[in-house]
C-alpha positions as a Python dict, from the first residue, in 0.01 Angstrom:
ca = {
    (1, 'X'): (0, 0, 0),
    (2, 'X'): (-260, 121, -289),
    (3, 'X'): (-460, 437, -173),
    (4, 'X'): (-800, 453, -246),
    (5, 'X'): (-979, 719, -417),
    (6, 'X'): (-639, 916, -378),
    (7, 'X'): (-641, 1273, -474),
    (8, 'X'): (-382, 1534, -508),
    (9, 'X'): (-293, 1664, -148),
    (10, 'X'): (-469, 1988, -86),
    (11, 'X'): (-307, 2344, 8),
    (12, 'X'): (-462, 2615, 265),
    (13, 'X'): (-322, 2886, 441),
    (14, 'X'): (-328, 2998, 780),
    (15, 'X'): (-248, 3343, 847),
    (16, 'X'): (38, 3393, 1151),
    (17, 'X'): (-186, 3666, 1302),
    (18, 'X'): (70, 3673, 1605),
    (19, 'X'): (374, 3822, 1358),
    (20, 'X'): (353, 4149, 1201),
    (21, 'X'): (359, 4132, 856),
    (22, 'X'): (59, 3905, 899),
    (23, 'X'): (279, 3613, 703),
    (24, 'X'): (96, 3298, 564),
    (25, 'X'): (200, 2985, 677),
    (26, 'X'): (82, 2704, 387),
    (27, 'X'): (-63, 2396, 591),
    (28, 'X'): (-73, 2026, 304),
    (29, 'X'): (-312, 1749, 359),
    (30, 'X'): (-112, 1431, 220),
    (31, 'X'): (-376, 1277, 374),
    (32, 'X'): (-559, 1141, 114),
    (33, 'X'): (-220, 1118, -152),
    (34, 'X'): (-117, 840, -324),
    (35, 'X'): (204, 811, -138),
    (36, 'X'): (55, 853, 208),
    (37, 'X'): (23, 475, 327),
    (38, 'X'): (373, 395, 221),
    (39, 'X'): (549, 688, 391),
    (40, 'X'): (324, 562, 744),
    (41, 'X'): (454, 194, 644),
    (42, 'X'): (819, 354, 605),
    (43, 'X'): (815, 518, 899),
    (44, 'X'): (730, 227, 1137),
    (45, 'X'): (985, 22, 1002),
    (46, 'X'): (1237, 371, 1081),
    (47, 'X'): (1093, 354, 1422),
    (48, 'X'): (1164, 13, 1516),
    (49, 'X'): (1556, 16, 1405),
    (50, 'X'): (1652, 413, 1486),
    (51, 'X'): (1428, 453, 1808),
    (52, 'X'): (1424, 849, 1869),
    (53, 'X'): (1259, 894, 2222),
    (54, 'X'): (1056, 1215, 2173),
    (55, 'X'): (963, 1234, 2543),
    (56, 'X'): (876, 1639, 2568),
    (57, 'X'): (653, 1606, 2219),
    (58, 'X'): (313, 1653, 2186),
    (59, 'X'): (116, 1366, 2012),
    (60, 'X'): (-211, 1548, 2031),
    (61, 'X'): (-408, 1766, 2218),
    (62, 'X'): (-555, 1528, 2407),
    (63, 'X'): (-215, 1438, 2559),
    (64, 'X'): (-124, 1778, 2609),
    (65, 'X'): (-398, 1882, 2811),
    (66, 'X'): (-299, 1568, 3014),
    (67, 'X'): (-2, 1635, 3067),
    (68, 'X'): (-45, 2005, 3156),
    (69, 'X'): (-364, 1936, 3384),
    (70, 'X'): (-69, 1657, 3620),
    (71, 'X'): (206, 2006, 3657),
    (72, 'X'): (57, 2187, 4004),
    (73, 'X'): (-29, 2512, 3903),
    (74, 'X'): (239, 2789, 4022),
    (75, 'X'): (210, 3196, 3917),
    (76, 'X'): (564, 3184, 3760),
    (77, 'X'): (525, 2897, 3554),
    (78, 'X'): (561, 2965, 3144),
    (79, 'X'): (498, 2754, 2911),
    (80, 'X'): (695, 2740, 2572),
    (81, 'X'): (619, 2602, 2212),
    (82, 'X'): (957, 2510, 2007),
    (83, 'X'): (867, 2476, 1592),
    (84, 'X'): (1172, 2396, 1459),
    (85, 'X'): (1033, 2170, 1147),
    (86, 'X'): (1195, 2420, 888),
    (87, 'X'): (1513, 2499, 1100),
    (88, 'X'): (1749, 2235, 866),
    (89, 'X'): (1617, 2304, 516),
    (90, 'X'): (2000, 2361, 414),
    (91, 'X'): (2061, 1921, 527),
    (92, 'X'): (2105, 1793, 121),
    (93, 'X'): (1859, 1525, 102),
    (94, 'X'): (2060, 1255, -77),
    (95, 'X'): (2295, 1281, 246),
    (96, 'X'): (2029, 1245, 478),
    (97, 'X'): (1909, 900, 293),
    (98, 'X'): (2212, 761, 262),
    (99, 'X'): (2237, 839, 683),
    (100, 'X'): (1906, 670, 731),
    (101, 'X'): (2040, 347, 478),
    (102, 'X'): (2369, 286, 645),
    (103, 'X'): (2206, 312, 1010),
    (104, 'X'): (1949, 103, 904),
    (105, 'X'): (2183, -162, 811),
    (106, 'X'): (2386, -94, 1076),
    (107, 'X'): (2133, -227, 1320),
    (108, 'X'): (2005, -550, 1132),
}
């Protein structure tokens, strides 16, 4: 699980030009970190013991405009985006491993 050539994961901004106030919303690329194969690693083996069916996400936009381009088109239809990644930042993260640990051993 040694990363090549790893780097320190780089910051940008993007610039919620939708909201006033004009906010910046910081965007990482742990792409190319040192860590980043062993978290992908980690979370297939979460996947296979705590299956979480995500069946209204969006994998990428190829999907989405899939999926959009099979709903018949009607005047009244809305569609909605939920971003709720930073909606539990208050969830203590020693709690939340020790979740993951005991379902994971749970299941074996």
């Amino acid at each position: 699980m040694y990363q090549l050539k790893s780097r320190n994961p780089s910051l940008r901004s993007l610039i919620k030009i939708h909201k006033d106030g004009r906010s910046i919303r910081p965007v990482v690329n742990y792409k190319n970190g040192p860590s980043y194969k062993l978290v992908k690693l980690f979370t297939g083996i979460l996947k296979l013991y705590i299956p979480l069916p995500n069946i209204c996400n969006v994998q990428n936009s190829v999907q989405l405009m899939k999926d959009l381009s099979e709903i018949p088109f009607v005047p009244e239809l809305k569609l909605t985006s939920l971003d709720i990644s930073n909606m539990y930042t208050n969830i203590p993260t020693d709690d939340l491993i020790n979740v993951i640990d005991t379902s994971c051993k749970n299941t074996i």
